[in-house]
FIMAR-961173 format. One line per 5 residues: number of its first residue (from 1); for each residue x, y, z of C-alpha. Coordinates in Angstrom, 1 decimal, m for minus. Layout:
N
NUM> X,Y,Z | ... $
// end
This chain:
474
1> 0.2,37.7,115.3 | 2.8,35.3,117.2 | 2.3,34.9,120.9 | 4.4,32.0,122.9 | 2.4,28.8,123.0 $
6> m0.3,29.9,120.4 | m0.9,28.4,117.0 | m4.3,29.8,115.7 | m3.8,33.7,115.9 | m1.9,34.0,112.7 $
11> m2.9,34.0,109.5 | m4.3,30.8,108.4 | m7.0,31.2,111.1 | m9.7,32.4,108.0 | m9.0,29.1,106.1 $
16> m9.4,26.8,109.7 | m12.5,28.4,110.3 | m14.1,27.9,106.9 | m12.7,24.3,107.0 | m14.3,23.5,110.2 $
21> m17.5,25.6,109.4 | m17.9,23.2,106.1 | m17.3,20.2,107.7 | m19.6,20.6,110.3 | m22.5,21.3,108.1 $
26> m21.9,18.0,106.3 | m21.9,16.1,109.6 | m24.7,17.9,111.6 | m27.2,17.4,108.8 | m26.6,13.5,109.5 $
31> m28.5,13.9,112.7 | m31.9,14.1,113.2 | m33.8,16.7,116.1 | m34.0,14.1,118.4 | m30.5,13.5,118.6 $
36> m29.9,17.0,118.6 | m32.2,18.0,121.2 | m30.8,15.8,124.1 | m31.1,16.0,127.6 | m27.5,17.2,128.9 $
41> m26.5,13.8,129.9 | m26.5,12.5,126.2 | m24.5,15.5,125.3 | m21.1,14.0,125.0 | m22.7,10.8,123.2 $
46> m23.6,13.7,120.4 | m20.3,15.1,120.8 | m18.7,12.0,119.7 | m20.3,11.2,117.1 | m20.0,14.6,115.9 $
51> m16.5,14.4,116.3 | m16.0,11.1,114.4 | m18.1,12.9,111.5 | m16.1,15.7,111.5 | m12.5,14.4,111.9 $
56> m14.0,11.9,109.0 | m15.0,15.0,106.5 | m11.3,16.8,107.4 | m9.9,13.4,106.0 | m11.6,13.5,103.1 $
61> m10.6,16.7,102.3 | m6.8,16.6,103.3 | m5.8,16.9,99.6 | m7.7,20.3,99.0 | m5.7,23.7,98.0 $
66> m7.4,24.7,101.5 | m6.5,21.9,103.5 | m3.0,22.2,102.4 | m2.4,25.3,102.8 | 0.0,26.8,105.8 $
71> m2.1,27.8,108.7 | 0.1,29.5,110.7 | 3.9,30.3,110.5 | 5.3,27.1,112.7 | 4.5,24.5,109.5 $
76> 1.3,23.3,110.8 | m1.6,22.8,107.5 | m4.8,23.9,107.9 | m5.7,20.9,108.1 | m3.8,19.9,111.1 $
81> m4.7,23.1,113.1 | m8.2,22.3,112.3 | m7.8,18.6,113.4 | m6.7,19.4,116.9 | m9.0,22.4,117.3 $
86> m11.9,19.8,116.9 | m10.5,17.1,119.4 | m9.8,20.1,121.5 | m13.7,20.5,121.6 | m13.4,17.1,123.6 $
91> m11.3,18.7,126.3 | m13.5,21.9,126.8 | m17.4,20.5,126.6 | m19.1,24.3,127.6 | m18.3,24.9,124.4 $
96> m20.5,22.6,123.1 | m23.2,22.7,125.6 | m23.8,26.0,124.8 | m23.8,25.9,120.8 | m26.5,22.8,121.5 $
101> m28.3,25.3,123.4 | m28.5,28.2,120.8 | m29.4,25.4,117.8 | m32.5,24.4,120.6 | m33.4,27.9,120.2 $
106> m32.9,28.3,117.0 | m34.5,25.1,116.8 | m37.9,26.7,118.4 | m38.5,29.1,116.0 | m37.8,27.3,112.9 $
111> m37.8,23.3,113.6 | m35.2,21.7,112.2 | m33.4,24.3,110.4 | m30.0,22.3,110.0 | m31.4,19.9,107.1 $
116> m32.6,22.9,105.0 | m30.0,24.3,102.7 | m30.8,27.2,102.8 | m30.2,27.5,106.9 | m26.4,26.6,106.2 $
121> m25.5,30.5,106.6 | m27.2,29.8,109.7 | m25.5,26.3,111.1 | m22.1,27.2,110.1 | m22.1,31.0,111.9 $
126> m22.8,29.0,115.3 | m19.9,26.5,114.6 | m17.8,29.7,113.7 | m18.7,31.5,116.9 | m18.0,28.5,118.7 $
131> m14.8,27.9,117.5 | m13.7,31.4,117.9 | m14.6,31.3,121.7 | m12.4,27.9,121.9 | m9.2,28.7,119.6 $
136> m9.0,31.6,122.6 | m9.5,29.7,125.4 | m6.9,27.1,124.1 | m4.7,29.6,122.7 | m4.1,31.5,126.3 $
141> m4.0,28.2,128.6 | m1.0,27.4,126.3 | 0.3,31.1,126.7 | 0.1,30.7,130.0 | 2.0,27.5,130.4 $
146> 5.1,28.5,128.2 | 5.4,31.6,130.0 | 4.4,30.8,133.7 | 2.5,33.6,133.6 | m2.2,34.1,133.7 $
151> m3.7,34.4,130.8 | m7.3,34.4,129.8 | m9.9,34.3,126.4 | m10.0,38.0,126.8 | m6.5,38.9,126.6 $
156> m5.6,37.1,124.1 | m9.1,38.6,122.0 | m7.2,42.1,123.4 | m3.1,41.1,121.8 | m5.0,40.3,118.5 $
161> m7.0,43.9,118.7 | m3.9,45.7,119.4 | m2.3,43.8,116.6 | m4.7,44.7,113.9 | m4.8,48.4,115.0 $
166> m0.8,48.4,114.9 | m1.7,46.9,110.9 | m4.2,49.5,110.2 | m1.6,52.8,111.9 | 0.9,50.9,109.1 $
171> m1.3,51.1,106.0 | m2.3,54.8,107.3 | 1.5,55.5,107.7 | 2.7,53.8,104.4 | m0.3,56.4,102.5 $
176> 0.3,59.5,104.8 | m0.7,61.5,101.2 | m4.0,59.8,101.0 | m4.5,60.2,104.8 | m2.7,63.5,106.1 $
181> m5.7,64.6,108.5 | m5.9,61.2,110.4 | m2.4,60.4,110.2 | m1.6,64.4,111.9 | m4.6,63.3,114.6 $
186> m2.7,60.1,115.0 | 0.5,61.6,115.8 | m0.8,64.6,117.6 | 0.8,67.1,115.1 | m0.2,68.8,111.4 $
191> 1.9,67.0,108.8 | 4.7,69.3,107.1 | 6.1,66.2,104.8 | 6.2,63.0,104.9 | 6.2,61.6,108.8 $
196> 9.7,60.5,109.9 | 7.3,58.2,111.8 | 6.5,56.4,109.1 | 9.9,55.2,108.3 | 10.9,54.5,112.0 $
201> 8.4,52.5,112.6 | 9.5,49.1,111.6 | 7.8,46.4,113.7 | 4.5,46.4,116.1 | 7.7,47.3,118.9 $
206> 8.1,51.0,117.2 | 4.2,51.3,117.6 | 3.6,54.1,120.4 | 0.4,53.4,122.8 | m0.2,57.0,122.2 $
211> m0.7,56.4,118.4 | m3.3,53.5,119.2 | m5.1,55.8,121.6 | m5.8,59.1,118.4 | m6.2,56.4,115.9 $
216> m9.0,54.6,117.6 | m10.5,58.1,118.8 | m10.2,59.2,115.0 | m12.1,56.3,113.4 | m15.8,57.9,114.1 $
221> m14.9,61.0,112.8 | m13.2,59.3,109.4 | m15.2,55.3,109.3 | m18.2,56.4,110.9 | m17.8,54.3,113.8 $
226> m16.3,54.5,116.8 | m12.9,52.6,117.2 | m12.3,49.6,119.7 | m11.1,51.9,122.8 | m14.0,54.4,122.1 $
231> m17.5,52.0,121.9 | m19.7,51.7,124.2 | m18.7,48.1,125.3 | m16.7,47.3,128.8 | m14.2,44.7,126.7 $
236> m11.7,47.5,126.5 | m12.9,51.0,128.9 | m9.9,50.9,130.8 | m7.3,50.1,128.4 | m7.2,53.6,126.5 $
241> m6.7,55.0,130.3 | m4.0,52.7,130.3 | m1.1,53.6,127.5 | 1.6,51.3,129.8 | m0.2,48.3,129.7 $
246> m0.9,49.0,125.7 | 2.6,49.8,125.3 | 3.8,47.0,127.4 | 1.6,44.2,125.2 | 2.8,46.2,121.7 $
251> 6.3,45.7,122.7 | 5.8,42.0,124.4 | 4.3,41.1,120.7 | 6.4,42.7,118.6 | 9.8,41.0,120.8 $
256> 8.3,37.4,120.5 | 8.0,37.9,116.7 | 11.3,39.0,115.8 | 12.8,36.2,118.0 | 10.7,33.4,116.5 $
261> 11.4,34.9,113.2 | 15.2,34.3,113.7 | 14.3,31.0,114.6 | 12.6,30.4,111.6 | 15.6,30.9,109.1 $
266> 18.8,32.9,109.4 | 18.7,34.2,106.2 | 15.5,36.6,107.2 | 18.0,38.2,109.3 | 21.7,37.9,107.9 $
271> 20.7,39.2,105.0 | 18.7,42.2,105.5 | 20.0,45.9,105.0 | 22.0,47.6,102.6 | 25.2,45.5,103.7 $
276> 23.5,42.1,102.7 | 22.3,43.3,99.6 | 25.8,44.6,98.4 | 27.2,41.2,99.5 | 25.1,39.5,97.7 $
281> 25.6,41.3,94.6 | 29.7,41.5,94.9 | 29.0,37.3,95.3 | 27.1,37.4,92.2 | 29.5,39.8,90.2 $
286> 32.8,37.8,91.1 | 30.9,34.4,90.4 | 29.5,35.7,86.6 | 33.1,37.4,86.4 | 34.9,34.2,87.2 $
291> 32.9,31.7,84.6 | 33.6,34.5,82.0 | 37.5,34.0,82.5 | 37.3,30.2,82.7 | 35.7,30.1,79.6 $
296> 38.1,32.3,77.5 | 41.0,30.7,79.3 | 39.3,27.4,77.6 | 39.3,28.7,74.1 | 35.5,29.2,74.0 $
301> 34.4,32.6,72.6 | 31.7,34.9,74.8 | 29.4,36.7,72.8 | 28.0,39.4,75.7 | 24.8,40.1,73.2 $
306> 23.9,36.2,73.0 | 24.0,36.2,77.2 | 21.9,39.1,77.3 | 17.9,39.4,76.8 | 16.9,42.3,75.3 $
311> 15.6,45.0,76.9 | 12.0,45.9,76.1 | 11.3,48.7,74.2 | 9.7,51.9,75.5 | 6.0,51.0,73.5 $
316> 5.7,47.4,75.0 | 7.0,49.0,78.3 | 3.8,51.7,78.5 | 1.5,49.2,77.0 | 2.0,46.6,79.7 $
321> 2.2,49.5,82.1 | m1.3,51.0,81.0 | m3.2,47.1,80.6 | m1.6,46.7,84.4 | m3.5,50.0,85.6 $
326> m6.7,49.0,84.0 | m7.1,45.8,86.2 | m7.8,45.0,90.0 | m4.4,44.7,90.8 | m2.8,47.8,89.3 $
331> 0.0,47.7,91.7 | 1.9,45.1,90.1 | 5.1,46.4,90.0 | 6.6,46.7,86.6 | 9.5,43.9,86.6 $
336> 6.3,41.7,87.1 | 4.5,42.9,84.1 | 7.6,42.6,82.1 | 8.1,38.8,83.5 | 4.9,38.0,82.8 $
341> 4.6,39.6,78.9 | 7.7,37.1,78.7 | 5.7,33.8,80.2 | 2.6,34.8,77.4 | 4.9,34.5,74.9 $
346> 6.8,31.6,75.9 | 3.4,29.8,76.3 | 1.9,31.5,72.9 | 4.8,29.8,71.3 | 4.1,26.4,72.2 $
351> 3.6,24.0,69.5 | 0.1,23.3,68.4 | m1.4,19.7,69.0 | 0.9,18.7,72.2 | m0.8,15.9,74.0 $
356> m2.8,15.9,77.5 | 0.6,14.9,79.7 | 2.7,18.4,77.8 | m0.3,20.0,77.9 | m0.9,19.1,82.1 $
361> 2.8,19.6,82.1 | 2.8,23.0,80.8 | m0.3,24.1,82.6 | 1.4,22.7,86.0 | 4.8,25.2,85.1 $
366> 2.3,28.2,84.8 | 0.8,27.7,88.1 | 3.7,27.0,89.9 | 5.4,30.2,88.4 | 1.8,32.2,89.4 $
371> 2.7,30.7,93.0 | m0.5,28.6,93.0 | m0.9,24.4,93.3 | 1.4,23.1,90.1 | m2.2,21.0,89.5 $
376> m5.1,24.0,90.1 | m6.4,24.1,86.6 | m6.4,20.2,86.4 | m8.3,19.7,90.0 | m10.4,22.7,89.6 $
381> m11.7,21.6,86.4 | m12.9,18.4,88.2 | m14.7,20.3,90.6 | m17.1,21.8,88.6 | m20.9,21.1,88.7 $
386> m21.2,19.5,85.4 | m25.0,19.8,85.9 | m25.2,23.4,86.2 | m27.3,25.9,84.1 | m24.3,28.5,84.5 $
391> m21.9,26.0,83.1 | m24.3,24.8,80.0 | m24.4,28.6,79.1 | m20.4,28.6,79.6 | m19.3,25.5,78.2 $
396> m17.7,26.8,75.0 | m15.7,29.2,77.4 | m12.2,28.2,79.3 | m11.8,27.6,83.1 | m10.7,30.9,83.7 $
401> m12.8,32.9,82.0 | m15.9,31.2,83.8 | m13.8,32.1,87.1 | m13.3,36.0,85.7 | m17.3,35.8,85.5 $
406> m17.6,34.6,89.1 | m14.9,37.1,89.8 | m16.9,39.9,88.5 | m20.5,38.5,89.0 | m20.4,37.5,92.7 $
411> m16.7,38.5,94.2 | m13.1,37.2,94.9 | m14.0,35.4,98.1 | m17.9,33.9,98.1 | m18.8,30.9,100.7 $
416> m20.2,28.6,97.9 | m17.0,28.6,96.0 | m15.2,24.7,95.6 | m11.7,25.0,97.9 | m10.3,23.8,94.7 $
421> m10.8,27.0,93.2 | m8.9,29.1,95.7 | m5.8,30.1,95.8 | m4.2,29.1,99.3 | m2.5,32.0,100.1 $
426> m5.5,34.6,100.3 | m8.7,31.8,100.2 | m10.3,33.6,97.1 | m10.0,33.3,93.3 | m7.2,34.0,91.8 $
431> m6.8,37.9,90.9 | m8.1,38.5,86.8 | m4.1,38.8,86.2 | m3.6,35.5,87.2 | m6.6,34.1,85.4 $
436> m5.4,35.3,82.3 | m2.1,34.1,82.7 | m3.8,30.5,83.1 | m5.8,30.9,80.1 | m2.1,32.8,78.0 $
441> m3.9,35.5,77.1 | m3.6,39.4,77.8 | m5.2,40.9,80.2 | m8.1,43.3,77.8 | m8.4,39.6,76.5 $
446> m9.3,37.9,79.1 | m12.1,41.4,80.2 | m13.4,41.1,77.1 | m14.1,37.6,76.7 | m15.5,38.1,80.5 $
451> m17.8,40.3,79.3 | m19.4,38.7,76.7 | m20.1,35.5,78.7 | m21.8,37.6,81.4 | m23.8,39.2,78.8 $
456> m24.6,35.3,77.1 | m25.7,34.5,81.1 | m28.2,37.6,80.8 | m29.5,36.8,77.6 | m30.5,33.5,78.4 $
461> m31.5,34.3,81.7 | m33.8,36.9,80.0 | m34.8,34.4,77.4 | m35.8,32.2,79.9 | m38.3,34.2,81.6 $
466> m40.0,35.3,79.5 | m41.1,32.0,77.5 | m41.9,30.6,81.2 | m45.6,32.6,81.2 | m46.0,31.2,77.7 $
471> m45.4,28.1,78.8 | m47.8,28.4,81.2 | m50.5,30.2,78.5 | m53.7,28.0,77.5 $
// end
């Protein structure tokens, strides 16, 4: 969501917060309950040295896939946004008076929970709820200076809520056949086709106040829970009695994004429509056209069949199609199958015994073509725990077959996961079609390798136990 004067309500928000959550952790555990549990007059001695610890831990991780990635849609890392969210902390000290206060409680029911690792689920929620509460506060006092006009925490909490119910009416929408009771609630009348809406609606400004309205009264009957105008909370009672003031904030967002979007490159604009695209393609034609002629005017024969790649045939077509089904990511459109059958086989054909600089080289090409760091396989092999028992079970396996096992074992997108083993746009492991474009193998390859080195991990987990109690026997 882009709002004037904000920077942290887009999408690189997740990867701030984790960044910040992580760092904190590191630094907090460097002081002891004394420190912690000052009197409010020591308060912003703590806060500087927490700062200094922090700003110190972001500096040492500038280089990570995380760091680096874009954290909003201005150019600004996530690095940077996290940076000046923590010096921000300086500026607004409630913030951190009260997260000292909820660690003092927290505090007398457990001691000094912050040096266990075990608590760090624990530390780093506080430092996310407190950074939540401060990105809000700094986000509307700089809405409110570029526009002149009041803004508070809780309106800009209430633009982002509109926002993602505008997202969720636009997945509804874009399955109407999946969804044809809730998307008839949400537009007040029984479907008899696809919804015209659904194809008129192209930005948050098409999105009617009266849609938010049904769809938030229809998520109890279809979620089993009530929707954000419908709980039981005061944060937004009067606004579903209020479909101007929704409508007016759906179409204040929705302006502010195209216009900035212009900004951000003319070819988002120039070249959309069918007009653009038939430019395009006369450019394309005339230029392909006119180096054809050149050539034969030169003396130089053209051979159309050496120019052209052969088409796949109908087998390899319906054998990629079916392997793309089978996986996580099913919807990968066909043309991306096809491009990446032809990737495998350029890499399968590599000579055997290249040395570590062709083989970094060629590894660096693949990622970079998978749109991931050109150097992820490299740094994420480095940060590995060498001493873990999963990784002695798994040595004989590659990199990203032991990241298809986490994959499968413990999720896409789990806390304890090195930054170095995300990918930067989405903050999780790469998807299992990915992974086995890393390793240049097909995808039932790369499942069934997967599966055996889970079932290795239960064996010798198995194995383990039970010769622990005869260990233990007299």
């Amino acid at each position: 969501m882009r709002l004037p004067g904000t920077r942290y309500q887009e999408h690189g928000w997740e990867q701030v917060r984790k960044l910040l959550g992580r760092c904190s952790v590191q630094a907090f555990r460097q002081f002891s309950a004394e420190q912690v549990l000052c009197p409010p007059g020591r308060q912003d001695a703590l806060l500087e040295h927490y700062t200094e610890a922090v700003a110190a831990a972001l500096r040492a991780a500038d280089k990570t896939a995380r760091a680096e990635a874009h954290g909003n849609s201005y150019g600004d890392s996530v690095s940077e946004l996290a940076l000046s969210l923590l010096f921000e902390l300086q500026a607004q000290a409630g913030f951190w008076a009260a997260l000292l206060a909820a660690i003092a409680a927290e505090h007398g029911r457990g001691g000094a929970f912050w040096h266990d690792v075990a608590a760090d689920g624990v530390l780093r929620k506080k430092f996310n709820d407190m950074y939540a509460g401060l990105r809000d506060k700094v986000d509307a006092d700089n809405y409110s200076v570029s526009t002149g006009r009041p803004c508070s925490p809780n309106k800009i909490y209430t633009y982002r809520m509109l926002d993602t119910a505008y997202r969720e009416v636009e997945r509804l929408f874009a399955g109407w056949q999946q969804h044809q009771g809730q998307v008839g609630e949400i537009l007040g009348r029984e479907l008899a086709g696809s919804p015209i809406e659904a194809r008129q609606m192209k930005s948050i400004a098409g999105c009617k106040a009266e849609w938010i309205i049904r769809w938030s009264a229809s998520l109890e009957r279809y979620d089993g829970a009530p929707g954000p105008l419908h709980t039981r909370s005061k944060r937004f009672a009067s606004l579903k009695n209020s479909p101007e003031k929704i409508a007016a904030m759906l179409a204040e967002i929705g302006d502010y994004e195209e216009l900035s979007s212009n900004m951000d490159s003319a070819d988002a604009w120039q070249g959309n429509g069918d007009s653009g695209a038939a430019v395009q393609w006369l450019e394309d034609y005339w230029r392909v056209v006119g180096e054809s002629e050149a050539a034969e005017s030169g003396g130089a024969f053209v051979d159309a069949q050496d120019r052209i790649l052969p088409a796949p045939t109908d087998d390899e077509l319906a054998a990629d199609a079916d392997a793309a089904a089978d996986d996580e990511a099913a919807d990968e459109p066909l043309a991306e199958v096809t491009a990446r059958r032809l990737r495998e086989q350029e890499l399968d054909e590599a000579p055997a015994g290249v040395d570590d600089a062709a083989l970094l080289a060629r590894e660096q090409r693949v990622a970079d073509a998978l749109s991931l760091p050109p150097r992820y396989l490299e740094l994420a092999r480095l940060a590995q725990d060498g001493g873990s028992w999963t990784l002695r079970i798994l040595s004989q396996d590659s990199l990203p077959i032991r990241l298809a096992v986490y994959h499968k074992l413990l999720g896409p997108d789990d806390s304890t996961y090195p930054d170095e083993w995300l990918d930067p746009a989405t903050g999780a492991l790469p998807t299992l079609q990915q992974l086995a474009t890393l390793d240049q193998i097909s995808m039932p390859t790369l499942r069934k390798r997967r599966n055996e080195a889970i079932d290795r991990l239960h064996a010798a987990h198995d194995v383990s136990h039970e010769a622990a109690p005869r260990a233990e026997a007299p």
